[in-house]
KOLMI-365631 format. One record per residue (C-alpha): z, y, x; residue number from 1. Coordinates in Angstrom, 2 decimals. Layout:
// residues N
<atom <Z, Y, X>, NUM>
...
This chain:
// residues 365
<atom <0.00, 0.00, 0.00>, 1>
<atom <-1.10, 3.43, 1.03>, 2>
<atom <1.97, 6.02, 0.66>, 3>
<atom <0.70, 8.70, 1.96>, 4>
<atom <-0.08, 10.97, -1.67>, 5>
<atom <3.83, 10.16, -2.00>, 6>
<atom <4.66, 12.36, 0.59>, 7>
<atom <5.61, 15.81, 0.61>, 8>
<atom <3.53, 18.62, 2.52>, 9>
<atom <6.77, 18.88, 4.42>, 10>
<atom <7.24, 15.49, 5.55>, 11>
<atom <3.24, 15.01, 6.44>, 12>
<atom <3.62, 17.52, 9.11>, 13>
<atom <6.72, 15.85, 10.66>, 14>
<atom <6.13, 14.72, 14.32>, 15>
<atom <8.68, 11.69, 15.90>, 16>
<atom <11.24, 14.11, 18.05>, 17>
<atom <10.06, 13.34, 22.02>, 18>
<atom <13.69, 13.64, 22.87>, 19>
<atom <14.13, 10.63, 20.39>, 20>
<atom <10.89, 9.09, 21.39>, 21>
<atom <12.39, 9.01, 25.04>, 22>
<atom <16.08, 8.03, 23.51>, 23>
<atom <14.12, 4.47, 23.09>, 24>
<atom <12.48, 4.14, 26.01>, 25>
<atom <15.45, 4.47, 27.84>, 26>
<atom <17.15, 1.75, 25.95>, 27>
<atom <14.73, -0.69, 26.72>, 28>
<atom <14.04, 0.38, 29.88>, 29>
<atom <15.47, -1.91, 33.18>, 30>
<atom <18.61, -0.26, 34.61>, 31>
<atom <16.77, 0.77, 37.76>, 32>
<atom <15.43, 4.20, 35.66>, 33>
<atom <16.69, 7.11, 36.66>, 34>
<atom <17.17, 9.89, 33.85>, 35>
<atom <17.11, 13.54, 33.66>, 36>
<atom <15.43, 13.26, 30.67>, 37>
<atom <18.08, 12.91, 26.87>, 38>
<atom <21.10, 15.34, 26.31>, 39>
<atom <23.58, 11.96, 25.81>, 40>
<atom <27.15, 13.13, 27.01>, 41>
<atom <28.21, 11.02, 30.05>, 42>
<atom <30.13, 8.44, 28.46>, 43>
<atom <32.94, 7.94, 31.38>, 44>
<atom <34.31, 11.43, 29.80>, 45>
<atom <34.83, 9.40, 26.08>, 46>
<atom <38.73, 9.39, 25.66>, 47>
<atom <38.99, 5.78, 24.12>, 48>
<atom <38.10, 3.24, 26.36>, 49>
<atom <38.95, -0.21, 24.52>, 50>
<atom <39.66, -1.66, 21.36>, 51>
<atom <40.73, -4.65, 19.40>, 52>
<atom <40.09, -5.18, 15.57>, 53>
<atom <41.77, -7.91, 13.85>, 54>
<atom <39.66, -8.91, 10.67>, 55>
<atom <41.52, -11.35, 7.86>, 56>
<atom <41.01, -14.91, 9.48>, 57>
<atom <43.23, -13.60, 12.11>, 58>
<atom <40.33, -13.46, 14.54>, 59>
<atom <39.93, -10.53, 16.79>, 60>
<atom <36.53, -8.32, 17.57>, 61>
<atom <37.17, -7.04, 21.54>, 62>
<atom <35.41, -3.51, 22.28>, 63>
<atom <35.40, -3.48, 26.17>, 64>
<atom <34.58, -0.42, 28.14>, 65>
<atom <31.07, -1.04, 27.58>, 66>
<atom <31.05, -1.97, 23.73>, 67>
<atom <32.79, 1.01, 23.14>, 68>
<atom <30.18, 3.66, 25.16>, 69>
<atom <27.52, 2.37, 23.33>, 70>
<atom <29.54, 2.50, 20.36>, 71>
<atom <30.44, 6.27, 20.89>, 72>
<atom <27.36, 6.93, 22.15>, 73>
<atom <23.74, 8.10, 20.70>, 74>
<atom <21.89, 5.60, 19.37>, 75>
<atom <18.01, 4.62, 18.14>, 76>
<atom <17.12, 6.85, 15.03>, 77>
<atom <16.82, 3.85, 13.09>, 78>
<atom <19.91, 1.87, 14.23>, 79>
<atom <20.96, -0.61, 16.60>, 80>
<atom <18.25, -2.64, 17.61>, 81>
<atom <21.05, -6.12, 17.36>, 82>
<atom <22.45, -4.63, 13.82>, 83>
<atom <18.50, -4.50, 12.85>, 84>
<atom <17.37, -7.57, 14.01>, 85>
<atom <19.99, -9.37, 11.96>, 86>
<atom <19.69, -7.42, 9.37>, 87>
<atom <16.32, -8.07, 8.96>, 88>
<atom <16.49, -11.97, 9.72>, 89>
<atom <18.70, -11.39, 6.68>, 90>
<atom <16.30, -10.19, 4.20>, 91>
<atom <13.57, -12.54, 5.01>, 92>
<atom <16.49, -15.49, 4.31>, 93>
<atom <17.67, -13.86, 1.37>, 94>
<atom <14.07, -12.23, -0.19>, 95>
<atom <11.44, -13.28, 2.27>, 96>
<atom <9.16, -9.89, 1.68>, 97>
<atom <5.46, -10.43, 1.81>, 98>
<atom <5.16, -6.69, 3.33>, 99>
<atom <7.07, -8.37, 6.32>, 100>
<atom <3.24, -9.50, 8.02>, 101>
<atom <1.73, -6.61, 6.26>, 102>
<atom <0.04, -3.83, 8.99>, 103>
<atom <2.39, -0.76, 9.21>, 104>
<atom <-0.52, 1.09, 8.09>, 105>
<atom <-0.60, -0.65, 5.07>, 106>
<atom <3.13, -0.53, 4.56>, 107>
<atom <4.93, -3.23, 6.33>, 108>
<atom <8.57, -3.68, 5.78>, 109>
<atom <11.30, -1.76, 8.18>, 110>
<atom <14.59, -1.19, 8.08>, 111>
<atom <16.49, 2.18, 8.88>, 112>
<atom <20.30, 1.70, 8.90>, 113>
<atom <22.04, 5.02, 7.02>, 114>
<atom <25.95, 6.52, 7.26>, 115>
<atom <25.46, 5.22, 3.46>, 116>
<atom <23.53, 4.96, 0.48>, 117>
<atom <23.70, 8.75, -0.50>, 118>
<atom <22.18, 9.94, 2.83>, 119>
<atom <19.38, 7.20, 2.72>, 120>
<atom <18.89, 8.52, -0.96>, 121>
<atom <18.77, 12.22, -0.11>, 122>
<atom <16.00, 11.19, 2.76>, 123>
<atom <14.02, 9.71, 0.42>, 124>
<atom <14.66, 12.26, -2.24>, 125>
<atom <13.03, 15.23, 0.25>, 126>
<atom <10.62, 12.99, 1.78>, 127>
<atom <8.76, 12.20, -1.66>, 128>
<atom <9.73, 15.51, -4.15>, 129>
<atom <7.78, 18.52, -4.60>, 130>
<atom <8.91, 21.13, -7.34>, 131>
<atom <7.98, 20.22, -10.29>, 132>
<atom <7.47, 16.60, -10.01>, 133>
<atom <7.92, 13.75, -12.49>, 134>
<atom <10.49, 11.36, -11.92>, 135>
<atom <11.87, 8.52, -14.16>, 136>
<atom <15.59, 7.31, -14.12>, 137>
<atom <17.79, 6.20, -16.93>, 138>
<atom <20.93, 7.52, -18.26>, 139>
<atom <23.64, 7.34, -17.34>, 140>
<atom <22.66, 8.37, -13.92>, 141>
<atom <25.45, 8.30, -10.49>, 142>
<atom <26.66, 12.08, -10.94>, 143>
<atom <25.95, 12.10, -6.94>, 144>
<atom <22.15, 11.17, -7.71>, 145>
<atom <21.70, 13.62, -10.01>, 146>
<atom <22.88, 16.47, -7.52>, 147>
<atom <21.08, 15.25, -4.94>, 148>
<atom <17.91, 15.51, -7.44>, 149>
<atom <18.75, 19.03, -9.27>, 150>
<atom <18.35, 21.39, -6.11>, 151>
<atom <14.71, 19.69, -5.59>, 152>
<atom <13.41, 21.35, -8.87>, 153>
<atom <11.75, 17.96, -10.25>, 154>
<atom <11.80, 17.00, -13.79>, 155>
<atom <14.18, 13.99, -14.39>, 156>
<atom <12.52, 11.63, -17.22>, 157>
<atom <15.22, 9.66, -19.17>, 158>
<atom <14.04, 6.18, -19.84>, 159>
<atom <16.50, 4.56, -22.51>, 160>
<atom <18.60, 1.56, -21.76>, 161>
<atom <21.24, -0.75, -23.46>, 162>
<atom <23.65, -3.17, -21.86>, 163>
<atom <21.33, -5.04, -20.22>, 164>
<atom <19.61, -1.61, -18.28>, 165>
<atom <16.11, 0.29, -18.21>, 166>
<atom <14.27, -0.96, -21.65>, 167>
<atom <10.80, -1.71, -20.10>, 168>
<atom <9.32, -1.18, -23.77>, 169>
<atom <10.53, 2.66, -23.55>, 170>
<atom <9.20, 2.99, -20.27>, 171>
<atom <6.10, 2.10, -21.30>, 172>
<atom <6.42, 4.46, -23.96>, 173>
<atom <6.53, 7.37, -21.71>, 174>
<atom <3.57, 6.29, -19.71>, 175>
<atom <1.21, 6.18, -22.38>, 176>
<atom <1.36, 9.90, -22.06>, 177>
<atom <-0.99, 9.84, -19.45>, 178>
<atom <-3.59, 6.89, -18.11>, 179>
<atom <-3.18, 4.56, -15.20>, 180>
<atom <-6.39, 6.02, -13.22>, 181>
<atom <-4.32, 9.89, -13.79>, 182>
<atom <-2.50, 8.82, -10.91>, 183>
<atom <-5.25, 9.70, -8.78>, 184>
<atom <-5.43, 13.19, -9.78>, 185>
<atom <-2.51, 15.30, -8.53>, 186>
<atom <-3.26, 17.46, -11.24>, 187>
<atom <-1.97, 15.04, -13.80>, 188>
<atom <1.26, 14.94, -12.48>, 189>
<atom <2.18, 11.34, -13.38>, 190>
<atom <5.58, 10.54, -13.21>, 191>
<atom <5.89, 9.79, -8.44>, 192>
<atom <8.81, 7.16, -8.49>, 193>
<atom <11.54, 5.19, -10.99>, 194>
<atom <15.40, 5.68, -9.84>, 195>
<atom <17.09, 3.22, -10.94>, 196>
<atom <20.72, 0.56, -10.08>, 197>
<atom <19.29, -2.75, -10.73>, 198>
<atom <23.22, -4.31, -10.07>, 199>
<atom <26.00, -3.19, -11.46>, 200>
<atom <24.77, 0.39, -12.63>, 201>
<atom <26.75, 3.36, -12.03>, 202>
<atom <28.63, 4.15, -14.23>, 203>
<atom <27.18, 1.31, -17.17>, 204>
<atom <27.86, -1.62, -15.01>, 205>
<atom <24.45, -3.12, -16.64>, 206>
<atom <22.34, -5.36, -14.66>, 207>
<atom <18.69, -5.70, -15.11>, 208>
<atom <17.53, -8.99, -16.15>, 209>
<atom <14.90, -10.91, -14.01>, 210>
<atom <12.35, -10.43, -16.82>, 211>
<atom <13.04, -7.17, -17.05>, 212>
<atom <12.37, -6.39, -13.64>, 213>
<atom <8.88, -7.91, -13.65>, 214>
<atom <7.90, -6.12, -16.67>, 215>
<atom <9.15, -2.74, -14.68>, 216>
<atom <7.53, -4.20, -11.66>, 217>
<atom <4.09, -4.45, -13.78>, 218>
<atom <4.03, -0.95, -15.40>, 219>
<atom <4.85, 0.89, -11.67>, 220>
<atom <1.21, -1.53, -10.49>, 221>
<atom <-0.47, -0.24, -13.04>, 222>
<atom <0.37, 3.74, -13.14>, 223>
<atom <0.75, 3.39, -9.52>, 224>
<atom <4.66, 4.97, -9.10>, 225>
<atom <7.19, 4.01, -6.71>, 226>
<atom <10.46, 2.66, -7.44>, 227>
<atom <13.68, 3.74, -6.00>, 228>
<atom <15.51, 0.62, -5.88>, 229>
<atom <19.14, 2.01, -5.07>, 230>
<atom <22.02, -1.38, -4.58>, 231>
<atom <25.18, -0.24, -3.17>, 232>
<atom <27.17, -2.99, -4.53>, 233>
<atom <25.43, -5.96, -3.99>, 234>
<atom <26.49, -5.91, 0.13>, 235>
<atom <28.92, -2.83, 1.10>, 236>
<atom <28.37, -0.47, 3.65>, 237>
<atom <30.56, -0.57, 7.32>, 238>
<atom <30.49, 0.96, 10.54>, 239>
<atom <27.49, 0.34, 12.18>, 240>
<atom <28.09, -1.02, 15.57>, 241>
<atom <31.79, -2.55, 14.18>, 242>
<atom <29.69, -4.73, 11.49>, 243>
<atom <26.95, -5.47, 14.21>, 244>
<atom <29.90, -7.24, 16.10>, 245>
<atom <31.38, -8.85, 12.96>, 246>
<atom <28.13, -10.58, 11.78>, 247>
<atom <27.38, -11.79, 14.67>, 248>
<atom <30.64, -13.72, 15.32>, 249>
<atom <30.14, -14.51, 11.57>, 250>
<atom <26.81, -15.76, 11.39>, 251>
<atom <24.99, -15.55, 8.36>, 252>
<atom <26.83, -17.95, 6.65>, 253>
<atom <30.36, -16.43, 7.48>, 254>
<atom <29.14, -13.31, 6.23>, 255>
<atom <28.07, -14.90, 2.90>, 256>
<atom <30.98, -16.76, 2.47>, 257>
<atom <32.64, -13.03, 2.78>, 258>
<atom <30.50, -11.55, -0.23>, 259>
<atom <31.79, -14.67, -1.92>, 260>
<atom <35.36, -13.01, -1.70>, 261>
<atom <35.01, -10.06, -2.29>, 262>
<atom <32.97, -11.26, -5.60>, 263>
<atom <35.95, -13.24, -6.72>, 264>
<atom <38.24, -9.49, -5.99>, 265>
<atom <36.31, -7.27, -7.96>, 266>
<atom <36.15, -10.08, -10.65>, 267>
<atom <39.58, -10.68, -10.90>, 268>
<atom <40.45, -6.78, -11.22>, 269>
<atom <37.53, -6.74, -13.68>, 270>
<atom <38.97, -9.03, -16.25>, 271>
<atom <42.29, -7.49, -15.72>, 272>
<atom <41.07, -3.57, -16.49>, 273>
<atom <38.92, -5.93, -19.23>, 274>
<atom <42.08, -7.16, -20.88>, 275>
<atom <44.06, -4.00, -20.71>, 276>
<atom <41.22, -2.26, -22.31>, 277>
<atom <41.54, -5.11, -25.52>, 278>
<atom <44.92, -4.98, -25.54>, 279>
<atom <45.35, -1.42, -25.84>, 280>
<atom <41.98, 0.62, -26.97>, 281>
<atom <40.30, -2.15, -29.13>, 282>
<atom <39.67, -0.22, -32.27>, 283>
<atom <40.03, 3.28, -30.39>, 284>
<atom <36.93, 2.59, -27.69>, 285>
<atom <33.59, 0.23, -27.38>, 286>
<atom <32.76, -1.33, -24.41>, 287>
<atom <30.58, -3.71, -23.16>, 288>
<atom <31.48, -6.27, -19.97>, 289>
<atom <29.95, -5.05, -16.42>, 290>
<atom <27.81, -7.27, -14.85>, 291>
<atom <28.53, -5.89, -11.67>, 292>
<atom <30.09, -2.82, -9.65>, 293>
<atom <33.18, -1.68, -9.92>, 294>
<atom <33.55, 0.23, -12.95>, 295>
<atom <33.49, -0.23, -17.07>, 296>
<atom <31.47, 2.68, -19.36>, 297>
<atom <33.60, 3.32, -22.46>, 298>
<atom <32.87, 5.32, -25.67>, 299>
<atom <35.88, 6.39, -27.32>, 300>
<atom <35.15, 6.54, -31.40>, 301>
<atom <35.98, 9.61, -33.06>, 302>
<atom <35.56, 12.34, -30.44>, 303>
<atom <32.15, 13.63, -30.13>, 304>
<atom <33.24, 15.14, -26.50>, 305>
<atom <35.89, 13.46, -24.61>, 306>
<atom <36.03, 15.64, -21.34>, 307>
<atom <38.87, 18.21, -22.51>, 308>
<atom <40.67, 14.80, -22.95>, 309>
<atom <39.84, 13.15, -20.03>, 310>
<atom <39.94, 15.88, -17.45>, 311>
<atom <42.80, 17.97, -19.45>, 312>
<atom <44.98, 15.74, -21.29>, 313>
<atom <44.78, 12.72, -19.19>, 314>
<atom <45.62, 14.01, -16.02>, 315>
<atom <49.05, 15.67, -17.23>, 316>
<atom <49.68, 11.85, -18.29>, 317>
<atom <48.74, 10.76, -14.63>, 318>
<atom <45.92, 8.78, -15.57>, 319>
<atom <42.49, 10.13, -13.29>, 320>
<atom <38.93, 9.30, -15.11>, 321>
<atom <35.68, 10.36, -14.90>, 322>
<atom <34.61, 11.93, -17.81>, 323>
<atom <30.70, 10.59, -19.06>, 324>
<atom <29.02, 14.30, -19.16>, 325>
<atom <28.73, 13.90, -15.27>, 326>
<atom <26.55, 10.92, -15.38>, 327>
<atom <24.03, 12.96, -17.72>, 328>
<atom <20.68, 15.32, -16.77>, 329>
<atom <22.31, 17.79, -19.18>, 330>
<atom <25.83, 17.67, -17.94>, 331>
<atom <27.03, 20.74, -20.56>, 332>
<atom <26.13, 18.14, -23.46>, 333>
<atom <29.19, 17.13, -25.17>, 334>
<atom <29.64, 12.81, -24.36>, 335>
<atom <32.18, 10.29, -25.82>, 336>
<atom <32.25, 8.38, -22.75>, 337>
<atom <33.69, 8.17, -19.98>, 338>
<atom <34.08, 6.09, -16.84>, 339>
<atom <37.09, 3.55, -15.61>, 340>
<atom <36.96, 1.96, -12.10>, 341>
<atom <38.91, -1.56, -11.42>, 342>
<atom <38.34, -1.23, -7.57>, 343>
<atom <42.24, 0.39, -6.64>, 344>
<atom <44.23, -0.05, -9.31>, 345>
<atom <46.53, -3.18, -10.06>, 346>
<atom <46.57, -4.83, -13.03>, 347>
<atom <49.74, -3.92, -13.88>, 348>
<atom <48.77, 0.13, -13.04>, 349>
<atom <45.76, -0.71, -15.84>, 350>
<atom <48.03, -1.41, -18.05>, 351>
<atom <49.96, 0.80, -17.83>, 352>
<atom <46.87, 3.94, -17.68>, 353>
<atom <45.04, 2.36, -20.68>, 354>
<atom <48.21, 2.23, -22.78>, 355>
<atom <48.98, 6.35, -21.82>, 356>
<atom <45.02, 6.89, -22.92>, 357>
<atom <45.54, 4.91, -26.27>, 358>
<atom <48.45, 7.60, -27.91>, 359>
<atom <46.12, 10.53, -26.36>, 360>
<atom <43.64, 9.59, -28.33>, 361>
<atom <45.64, 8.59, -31.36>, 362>
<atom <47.30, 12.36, -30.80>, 363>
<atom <43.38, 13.49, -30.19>, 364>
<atom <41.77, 11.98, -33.42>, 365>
């Protein structure tokens, strides 16, 4: 695939930094190569020279002198080439991409490793929006997506969804506005990319189903759009040279085993917010079970606009929410929902909060 009428004006004219250029030359160059070339501080003046990290099998990760220069130190713009390579061996386990043997001209698969999913977003967000472009997503939207989007000037397409995410039929709803061959003329102005949480949507905690996808897949072939495939909780994000240790003493099947875990956590705390929410909201609130994430989306009946309760009332009770407006285009629309997370809290602290919310909104209605 050809992405080059994706790109902005001001990304086509980027050029690859020659300091940066020469940042990776240097690290695969033999030790006999002198440089006067990169700005990278002398690492003998770092002021932490070892380390030990104990992870929960009692085993120990040892940064020597060495691990921990090149830990403190400038690295490749994409990553560590070791964190990479794994990471990439991973994906071709786990999804085996076809783009993998594809040319790079023609879009071959790469990874770039990120401080986290909102930077890689906001890179990918500047690299592919002018003002004024279509985009799809569906409500409700990560309240940190949506500000990353607003300053960009675009036009943010709602596509509806239920509990089990994006409703293909309603996306391709909105594309019969224009033709599948419009995407060749830039003055049509056909929607550029789909945004959307496949697992564990923020804040819905819907999951699209396989079927689903392929019908999304399908409509974004045939009106030629990108999709924004953005999937922070299906592995979690670490430090990048700390994890590059970690999965290597791991292996690949250590480090699955480890997703197992933390699987059965958030699954545990899920049923737990799960049953505080039936034992003290049923008949108050509506709710359907996430699928994934960390979080449950509730509508509370009988109050058109539940911020003044959840950012007002609540917090005098001690109780912190997120109120639903946040996760919405139009975040001055009034919004019965609002957002609980399970990742902190014990069971017993659920409790305890959804019992406090239940006689606010008895007081409220």
């Amino acid at each position: 695939m050809n992405y080059a009428r994706f790109i902005t004006a001001a990304s086509a004219s980027r050029r690859p930094s020659p300091i940066r250029v020469l940042t990776e030359i240097l690290s695969r160059a033999p030790k006999s190569v002198i440089s006067l070339a990169t700005g990278s501080p002398n690492p003998n003046m770092f002021p932490f020279k070892t380390a030990v990290i104990t992870i929960k099998n009692g085993k120990t990760i040892q940064f020597d002198e060495e691990t921990m220069k090149r830990a403190l130190q400038y690295s490749q713009s994409a990553g560590i080439p070791e964190l990479l390579s794994w990471l990439k061996q991973l994906q071709v386990k786990l999804h085996n991409p076809p783009t993998l043997h594809y040319p790079p001209s023609q879009g071959q698969m790469d990874i770039c490793v990120t401080t986290g999913s909102q930077e890689g977003l906001c890179k990918v967000f500047e690299m592919l929006i002018n003002r004024g472009d279509n985009i799809l997503l569906n409500e409700p939207v990560y309240s940190g997506t949506l500000e990353a989007l607003h300053p960009l000037g675009c036009n943010m397409i709602n596509v509806s969804s239920d509990e089990y995410g994006m409703i293909p039929d309603a996306l391709k709803e909105i594309l019969s506005r224009w033709k599948p061959e419009d995407s060749k003329d830039p003055e049509k102005n056909t929607p550029k990319f789909l945004y959307t949480v496949p697992n564990g949507n923020n804040p819905a905690g819907t999951s699209l189903t396989s079927d689903r996808k392929k019908e999304i897949y399908e409509l974004a072939r045939k009106y030629d759009f990108l999709i924004i495939e953005d999937d922070p909780y299906y592995f979690l994000q670490f430090n990048k040279l700390m994890v590059s240790q970690l999965l290597h003493q791991w292996g690949e099947e250590g480090f699955l085993a480890h997703i197992e875990r933390v699987i059965d956590y958030y699954r545990k705390q899920k049923d737990a917010l799960l049953a505080a929410a039936d034992k003290w909201l049923s008949g108050l609130a509506e709710w359907h079970a996430p699928t994934a994430g960390m979080f449950v989306w509730i509508k509370i009946k009988g109050i058109s606009d539940v911020k003044q309760l959840i950012e007002e009332k609540a917090i005098k009770k001690e109780i912190l929410m997120v109120p639903g407006n946040a996760f919405y285009i139009d975040s001055s629309a009034p919004s019965p929902y609002f957002r609980a997370s399970f990742s902190l809290a014990s069971p017993e602290q659920m409790d305890i909060a959804f019992q406090r919310l239940a006689q606010l909104i008895k007081e409220s209605i």
